[in-house]
N, C-alpha and C positions, 0 to 999 in steps of 0.2 A: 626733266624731273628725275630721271633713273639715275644719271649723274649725282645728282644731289641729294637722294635716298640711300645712294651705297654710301656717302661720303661722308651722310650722319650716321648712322648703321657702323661704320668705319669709325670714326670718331668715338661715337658709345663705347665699343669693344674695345678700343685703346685704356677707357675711364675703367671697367672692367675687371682688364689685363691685370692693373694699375694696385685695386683694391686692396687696402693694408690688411690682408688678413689678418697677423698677429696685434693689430689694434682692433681688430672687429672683436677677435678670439679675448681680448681685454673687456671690451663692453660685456660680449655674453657673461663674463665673469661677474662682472659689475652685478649686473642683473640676479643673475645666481644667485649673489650674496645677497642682496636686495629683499627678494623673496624668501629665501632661507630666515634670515629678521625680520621679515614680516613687516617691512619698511614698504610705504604707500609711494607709487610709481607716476609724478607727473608730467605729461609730454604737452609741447606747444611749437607750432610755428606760425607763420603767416603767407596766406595765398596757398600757392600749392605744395607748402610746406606745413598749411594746418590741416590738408587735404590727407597728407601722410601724416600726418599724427594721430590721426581718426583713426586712420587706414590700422596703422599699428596698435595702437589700442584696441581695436577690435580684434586683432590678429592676437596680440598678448594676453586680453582681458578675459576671453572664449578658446581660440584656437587652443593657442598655448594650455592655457589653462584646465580645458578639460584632457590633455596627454596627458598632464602631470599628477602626483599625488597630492598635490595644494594648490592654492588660483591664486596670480597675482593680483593684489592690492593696485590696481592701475587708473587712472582715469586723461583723458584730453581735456585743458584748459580751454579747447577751441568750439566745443560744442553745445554753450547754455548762450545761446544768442540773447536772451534777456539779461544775463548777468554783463554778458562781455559792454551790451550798448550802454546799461546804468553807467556799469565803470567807465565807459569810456564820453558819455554824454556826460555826467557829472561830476569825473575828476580829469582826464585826459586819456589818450589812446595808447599811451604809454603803461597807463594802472591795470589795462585789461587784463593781464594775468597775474602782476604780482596781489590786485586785488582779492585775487581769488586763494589764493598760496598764503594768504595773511590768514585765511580763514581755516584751511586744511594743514597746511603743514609742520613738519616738527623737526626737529633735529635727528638726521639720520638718515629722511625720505631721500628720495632720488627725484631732480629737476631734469629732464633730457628733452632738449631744442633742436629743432633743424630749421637751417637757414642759408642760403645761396653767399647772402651778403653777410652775413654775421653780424650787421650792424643795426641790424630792427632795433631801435628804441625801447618798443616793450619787454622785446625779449632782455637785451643787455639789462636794464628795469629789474626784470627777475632775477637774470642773476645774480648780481649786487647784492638783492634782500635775500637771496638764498644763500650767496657766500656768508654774509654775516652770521645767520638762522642757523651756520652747520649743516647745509642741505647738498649732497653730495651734486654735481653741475657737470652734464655731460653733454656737447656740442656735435653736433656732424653740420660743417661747412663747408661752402666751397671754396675757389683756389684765393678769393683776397680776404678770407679768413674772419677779418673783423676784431670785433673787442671779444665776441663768446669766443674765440680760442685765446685770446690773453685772460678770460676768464674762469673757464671749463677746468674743472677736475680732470678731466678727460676730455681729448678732440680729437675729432679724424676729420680730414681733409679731403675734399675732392677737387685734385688741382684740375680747376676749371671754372671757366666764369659764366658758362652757357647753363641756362635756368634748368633748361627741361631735362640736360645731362646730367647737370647734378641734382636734380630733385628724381631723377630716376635710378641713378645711383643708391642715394640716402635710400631711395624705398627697397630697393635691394637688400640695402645695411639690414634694416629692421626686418624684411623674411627673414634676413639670416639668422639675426636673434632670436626670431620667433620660432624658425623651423630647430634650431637647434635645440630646444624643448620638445618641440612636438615630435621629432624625427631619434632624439636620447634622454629617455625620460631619467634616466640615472644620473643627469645633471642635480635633480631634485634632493638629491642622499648627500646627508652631510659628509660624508665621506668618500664623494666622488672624484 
């Protein structure tokens, strides 16, 4: 077992190592301006990828948001369990979020998805009707990419196919976003 705890411990920090900062340092941008327009912030993924979007949501929606001089506009498509099963009991599992994005969003907002495989249904679903909508479409996937990086406004990558690597990765990504508020509130100034 110690053999095989150092070697995923090993492995992680290789993923790490790896980390495109100057695409992460793009995202917080992203965000930045997001907030700055007052543009409403929605995240989704599936399994332990809507696990972290929760996660982040509550890191951006609170954390974040009480450092700063203004709160992001945020919300997770993953957390109205009645909404998500109507949608998905009475149109298909696919409509769970764009169902919900027909109802909230507008041209400008920001769609941000995390996903191992990049090929969840629902999510591609979304972004299709957010590309049309003018909804800015930001992906963090892992290494076989999927359609949400031939979709994404913006993608970062974690070359890797192992779940738990890259969904611990991705939740890295999103402290990082999120501490980078809460840790430089001068992010916040239009002139920063």
């Amino acid at each position: 077992m110690n053999t095989w705890l150092n070697q995923y411990v090993k492995e992680q920090q290789a993923i790490l190592d790896a980390l495109p900062l100057a695409e992460i340092q793009k995202l917080i941008e992203t965000f930045r301006n997001a907030l700055l327009a007052d543009r409403q912030i929605f995240v989704c993924g599936n399994g332990g990828s809507a696990a972290n979007a929760s996660h982040f949501i509550t890191d951006l929606g609170k954390g974040a948001s009480d450092k700063i001089s203004r709160r992001f506009r945020c919300l997770t498509l993953n957390d109205n369990v009645a909404w998500l099963t109507a949608l998905g009991n009475d149109y298909s599992y696919e409509d769970v979020f764009v169902g919900q994005l027909m109802n909230f969003a507008r041209p400008g907002d920001l769609l941000f998805a995390m996903s191992v495989s990049g090929n969840s249904p629902n999510l591609v679903k979304a972004f299709q009707w957010a590309k049309e909508k003018g909804i800015t479409t930001l992906a963090l996937v892992g290494g076989k990419k999927g359609r949400l990086a031939e979709l994404a406004d913006q993608t970062l990558v974690i070359d890797s196919t192992h779940y738990g690597r890259v969904e611990d990765a991705h939740m890295m990504i999103c402290h990082l976003i999120c501490y980078a508020f809460m840790e430089n509130p001068q992010l916040t100034q239009a002139t920063a």
